[in-house]
Structures are given as C-alpha cells and as structure tokens.
C-alpha positions in Angstrom: 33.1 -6.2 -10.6 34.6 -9.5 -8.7 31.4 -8.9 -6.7 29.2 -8.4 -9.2 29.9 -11.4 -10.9 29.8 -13.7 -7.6 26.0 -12.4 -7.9 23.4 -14.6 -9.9 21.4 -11.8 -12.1 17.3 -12.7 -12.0 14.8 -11.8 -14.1 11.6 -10.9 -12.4 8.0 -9.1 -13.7 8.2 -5.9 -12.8 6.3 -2.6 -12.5 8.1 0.5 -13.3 6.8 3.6 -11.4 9.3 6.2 -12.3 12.5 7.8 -13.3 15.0 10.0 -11.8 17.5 10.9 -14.3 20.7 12.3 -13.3 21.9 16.0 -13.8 22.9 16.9 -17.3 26.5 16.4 -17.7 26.6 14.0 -14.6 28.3 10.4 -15.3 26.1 9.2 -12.5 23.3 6.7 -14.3 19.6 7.0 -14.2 17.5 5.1 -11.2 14.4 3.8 -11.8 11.8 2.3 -9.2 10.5 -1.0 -9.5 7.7 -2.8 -7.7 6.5 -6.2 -7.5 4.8 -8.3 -5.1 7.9 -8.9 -3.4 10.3 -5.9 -3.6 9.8 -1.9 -3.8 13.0 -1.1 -4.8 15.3 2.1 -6.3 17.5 0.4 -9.4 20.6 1.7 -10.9 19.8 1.7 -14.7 22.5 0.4 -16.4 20.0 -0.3 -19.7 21.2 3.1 -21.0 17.5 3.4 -22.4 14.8 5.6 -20.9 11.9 3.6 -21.7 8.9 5.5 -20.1 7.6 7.6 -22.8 4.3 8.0 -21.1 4.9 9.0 -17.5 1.0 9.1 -16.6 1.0 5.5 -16.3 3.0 2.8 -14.6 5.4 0.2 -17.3 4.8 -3.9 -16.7 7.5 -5.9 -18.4 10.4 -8.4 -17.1 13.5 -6.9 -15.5 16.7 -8.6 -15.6 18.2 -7.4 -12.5 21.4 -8.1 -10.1 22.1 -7.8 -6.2 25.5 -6.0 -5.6 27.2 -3.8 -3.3 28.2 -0.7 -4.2 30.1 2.2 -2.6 29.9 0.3 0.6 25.9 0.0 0.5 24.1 -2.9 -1.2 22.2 -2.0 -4.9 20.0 -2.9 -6.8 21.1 -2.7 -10.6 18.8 -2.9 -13.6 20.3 -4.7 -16.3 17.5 -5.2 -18.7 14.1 -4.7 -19.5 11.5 -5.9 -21.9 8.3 -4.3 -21.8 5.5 -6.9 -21.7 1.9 -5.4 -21.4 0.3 -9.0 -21.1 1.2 -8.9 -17.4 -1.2 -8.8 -14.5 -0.6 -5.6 -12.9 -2.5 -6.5 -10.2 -0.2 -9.9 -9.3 2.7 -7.5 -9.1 0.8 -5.1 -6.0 2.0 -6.2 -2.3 0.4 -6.5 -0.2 1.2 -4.2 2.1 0.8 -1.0 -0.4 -3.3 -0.5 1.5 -2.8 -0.4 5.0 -6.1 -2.2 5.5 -5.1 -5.9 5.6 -6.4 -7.9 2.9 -7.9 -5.5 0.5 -5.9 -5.9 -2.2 -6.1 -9.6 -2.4 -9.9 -9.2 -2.5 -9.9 -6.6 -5.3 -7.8 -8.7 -7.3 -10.0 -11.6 -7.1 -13.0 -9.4 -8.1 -10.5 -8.3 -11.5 -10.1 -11.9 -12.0 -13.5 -13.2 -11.6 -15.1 -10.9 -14.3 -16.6 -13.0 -16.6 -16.3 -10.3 -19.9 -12.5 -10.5 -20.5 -13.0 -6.1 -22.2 -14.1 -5.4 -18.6 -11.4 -6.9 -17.0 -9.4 -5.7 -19.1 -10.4 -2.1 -19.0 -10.0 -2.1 -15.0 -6.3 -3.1 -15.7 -5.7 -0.6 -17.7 -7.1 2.3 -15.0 -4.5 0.4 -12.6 -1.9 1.1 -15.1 -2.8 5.0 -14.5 0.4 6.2 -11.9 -1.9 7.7 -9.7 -4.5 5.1 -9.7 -1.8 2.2 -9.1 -0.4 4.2 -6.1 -3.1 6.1 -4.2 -6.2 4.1 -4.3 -5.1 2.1 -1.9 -4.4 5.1 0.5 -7.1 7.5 -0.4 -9.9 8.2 2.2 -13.4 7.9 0.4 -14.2 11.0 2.1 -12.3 14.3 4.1 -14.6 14.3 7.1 -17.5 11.7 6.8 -17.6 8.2 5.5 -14.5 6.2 5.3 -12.5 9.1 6.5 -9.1 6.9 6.8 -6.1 5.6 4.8 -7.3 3.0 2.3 -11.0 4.3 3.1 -11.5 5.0 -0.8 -10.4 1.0 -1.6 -12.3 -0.5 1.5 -15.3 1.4 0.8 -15.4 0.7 -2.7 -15.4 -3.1 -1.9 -17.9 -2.8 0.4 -20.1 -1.7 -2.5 -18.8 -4.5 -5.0 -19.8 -7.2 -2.4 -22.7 -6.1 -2.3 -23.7 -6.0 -6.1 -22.1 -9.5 -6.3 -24.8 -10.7 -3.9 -27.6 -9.6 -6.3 -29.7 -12.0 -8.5 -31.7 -9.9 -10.5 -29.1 -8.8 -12.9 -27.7 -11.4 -15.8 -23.9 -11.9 -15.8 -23.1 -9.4 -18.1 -25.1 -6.8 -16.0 -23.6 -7.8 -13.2 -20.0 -7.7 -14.4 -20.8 -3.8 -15.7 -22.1 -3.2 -12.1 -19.5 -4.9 -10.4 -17.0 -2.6 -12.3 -19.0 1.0 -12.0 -19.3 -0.3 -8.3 -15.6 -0.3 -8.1 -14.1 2.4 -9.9 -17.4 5.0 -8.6 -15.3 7.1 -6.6 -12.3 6.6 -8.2 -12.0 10.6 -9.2 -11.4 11.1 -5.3 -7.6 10.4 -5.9 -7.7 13.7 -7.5 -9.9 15.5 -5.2 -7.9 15.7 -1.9 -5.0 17.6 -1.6 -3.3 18.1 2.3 -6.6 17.3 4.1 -9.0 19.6 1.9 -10.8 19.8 -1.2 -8.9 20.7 -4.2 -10.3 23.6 -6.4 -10.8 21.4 -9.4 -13.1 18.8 -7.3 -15.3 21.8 -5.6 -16.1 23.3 -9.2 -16.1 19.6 -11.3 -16.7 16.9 -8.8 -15.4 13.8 -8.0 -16.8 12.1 -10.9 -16.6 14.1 -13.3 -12.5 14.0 -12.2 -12.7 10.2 -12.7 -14.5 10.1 -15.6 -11.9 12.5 -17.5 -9.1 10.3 -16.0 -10.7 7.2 -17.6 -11.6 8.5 -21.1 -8.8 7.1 -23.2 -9.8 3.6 -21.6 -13.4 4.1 -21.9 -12.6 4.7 -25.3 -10.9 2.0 -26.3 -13.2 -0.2 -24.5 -15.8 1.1 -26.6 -14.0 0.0 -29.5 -13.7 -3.2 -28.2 -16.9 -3.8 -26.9 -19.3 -0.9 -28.5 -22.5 -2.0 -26.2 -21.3 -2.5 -23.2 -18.7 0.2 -23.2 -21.5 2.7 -24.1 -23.3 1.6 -21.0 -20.4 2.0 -18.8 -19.1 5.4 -20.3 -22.9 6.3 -19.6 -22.4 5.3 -15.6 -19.3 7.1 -15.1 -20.8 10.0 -17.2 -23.8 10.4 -14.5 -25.7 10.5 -17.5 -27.0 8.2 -20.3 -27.0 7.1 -24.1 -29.9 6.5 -26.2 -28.8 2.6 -26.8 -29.5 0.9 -23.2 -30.7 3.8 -21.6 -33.0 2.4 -19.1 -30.5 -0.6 -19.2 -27.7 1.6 -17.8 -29.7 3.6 -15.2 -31.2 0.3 -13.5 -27.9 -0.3 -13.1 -26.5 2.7 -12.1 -29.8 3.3 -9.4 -28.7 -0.1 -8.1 -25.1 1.1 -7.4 -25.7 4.1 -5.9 -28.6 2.9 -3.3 -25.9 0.6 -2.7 -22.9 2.9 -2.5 -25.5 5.4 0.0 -25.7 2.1 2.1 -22.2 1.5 2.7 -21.6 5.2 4.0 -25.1 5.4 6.1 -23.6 2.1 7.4 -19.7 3.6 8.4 -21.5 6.5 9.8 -24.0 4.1 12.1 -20.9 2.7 13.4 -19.7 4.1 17.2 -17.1 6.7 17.0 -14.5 3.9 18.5 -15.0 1.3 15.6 -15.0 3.4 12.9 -11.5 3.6 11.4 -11.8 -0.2 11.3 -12.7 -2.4 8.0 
C-alpha cells in the first residue's frame, strides 16, 4: 500500500472496451481495458461494479485511475468510473490504432465538421459499436481487389468522403447526408471477412445489407430525432428508397456510388508496386 499511496491517482476520459472477469470463486478482481488517445491499457478493477451491460458497444466515461507496482510488475488499477456519454469517442482513438498514418485525424475532422449536429451524432454512436470502434481502422475494403490492405476499408472510405466534400451542387444539408453515407458505405465489410475469405453471412446478404442491420438501432433513433433526414439516410444504407425524398435520396446515393466506383477503378489503375500505399 506504502507504494500505492506515493502514487498520485488521475482521472482521465476513457473508453472501456471490455471485461475479463475472474473465475467464479477466484479472489482475483476483474480487469478491464481502457483506451484513450494516450494509453491502451489492461486495469485492475478495484470499482467492484461491472458496469458494461451492453457488451456490443464500447463505454465513454472518466476513469479515476492509479500507477502502482504490483507482484513485482507495474499496474494499472481502476479506481473509479463515471460513465459520461457526452464524450467524443473519437478524441479518445490514437492514433496509431489504423496503420495508415493520418487517417484517423482526418476522419475525425470530417465528424466534427458536420454541420447537422443528429448526423454527427449518429456517426458517434456507430463508433460506439465494439466492432466498429476497433476494426474499421484495420479492415481491407476488399479480399483480393481494391484496397486490399490493413486500414484499406478506412482509407478507401475517405477517399470517397473527399471527394463528395469537393462538390457544389448539393446544399449543406445534402452534402452533410452524402458526406456521412460516403463514409459509413462499406462499413458492413467489418462483418464480411473472416481469415482472408468471405464469410457465409456476407455471400448470401451482402456487405450492406450487414451494415445496414448493424446500424438500425441508430438509424432509428436518428429518425426520431431528425424524421426527414433520417428517412433519407436509412433509405441510402437500405439500397432502396422511401416515398418522402425519393428522388432526393437516390441523387444522392447515384452521386456516392459513381464516386465510390472511382476510388476503386483508381486503386486498381495504380502499378502493382504503389498499391498498398495511401
């Protein structure tokens, strides 16, 4: 404990991915990992509380935590936490989590620069899916073709989101829709590849139709929020349509695909030698 106390605990905002609990019985406490932009690190729960109901999703909140050593190794020991949804999951990503230098500083200024604050909002809460915060960053976009390498699914899907932005026939709520179909497109690829090949579920469904099922509880709730919009951006993920927009949404959506065609015809231009590069 003498150690312990010579230690100054911190509170820092924190992601928590996961929990491993110890074996029934076992005085050993729970560990949890945390994340932020500066520290991917096992804790020693000493809260006593499991807190992650919901294990689909990653937990923001501030963690009160304190550098000792224990058993002759240094720890990390979790000492409090208050949840606190408010928090940018996206300021607490390193850097280093896509192997493609950069990307996730650039994806995060696309999140902040959206102009409808439900939009912005609603691409938070898809981060906040486990899967979503962990793997986008490493997916390929593709097994064998276009943006075949890790962080291929989050370097492609930038490629297309730069190229919306540069548009000027589309009013700023248009463009903030587009922006945000242009990012999350392919985001159902996370669940398609499994060791190198095609799942099952992803040759019978398809990628989008993955994404799209992944998405529904946020979809839904950003049609509450936001009943127009979010009806034209459920239609885009949905490949198909509603009655209200209609022709609204599939301008849109024709846009984002020639677009999203381009960036791939563009990889696959590329010489053999350059392209696993961004």
């Amino acid at each position: 404990m003498n150690a312990m106390n010579s230690q100054q605990a911190r509170c820092i905002p924190a992601a928590i991915l996961s929990c491993r609990n110890p074996p029934s019985g076992s005085k050993e406490p729970a560990r949890v990992q945390l994340m932020n932009a500066d520290l991917t690190r096992e804790a020693i729960d000493w809260t006593e509380t499991w807190l992650i109901e919901d294990s689909s999703r990653v937990h923001l909140g501030l963690a009160t935590v304190l550098e000792t050593r224990e058993g002759g190794r240094d720890e990390l020991i979790l000492l409090d936490w208050k949840s606190d949804s408010s928090l940018d999951l996206l300021a607490l990503l390193p850097e280093t989590i896509c192997p493609v230098e950069g990307t996730v500083a650039q994806v995060r200024e696309v999140v902040a620069n959206l102009k409808v604050p439900e939009l912005r909002n609603f691409v938070l809460q898809v981060f906040e899916l486990k899967d979503v915060f962990k793997y986008f960053w490493t997916c390929p976009a593709s097994i064998r073709n276009h943006h075949e390498f890790a962080g291929g699914l989050a370097v492609h899907s930038l490629e297309v989101v730069t190229a919306v932005t540069q548009l000027r026939n589309l009013g700023q709520t248009d463009l903030c829709i587009a922006i945000v179909y242009a990012l999350l497109h392919d985001v159902g690829k996370i669940w398609s590849y499994e060791n190198g090949t095609l799942t099952a579920e992803a040759a019978e469904l398809g990628h989008e139709h993955l994404g799209l099922e992944r998405m529904l509880p946020s979809l839904q709730r950003l049609r509450r929020q936001w009943p127009k919009g979010g009806l034209v951006l459920h239609g885009l993920f949905s490949g198909g349509g509603y009655r209200e927009d209609k022709r609204r949404g599939r301008a849109i959506g024709k846009i984002v695909r020639s677009l999203d065609a381009f960036s791939a015809e563009k990889y696959m231009a590329r010489p053999k030698s350059q392209r696993f590069k961004s």
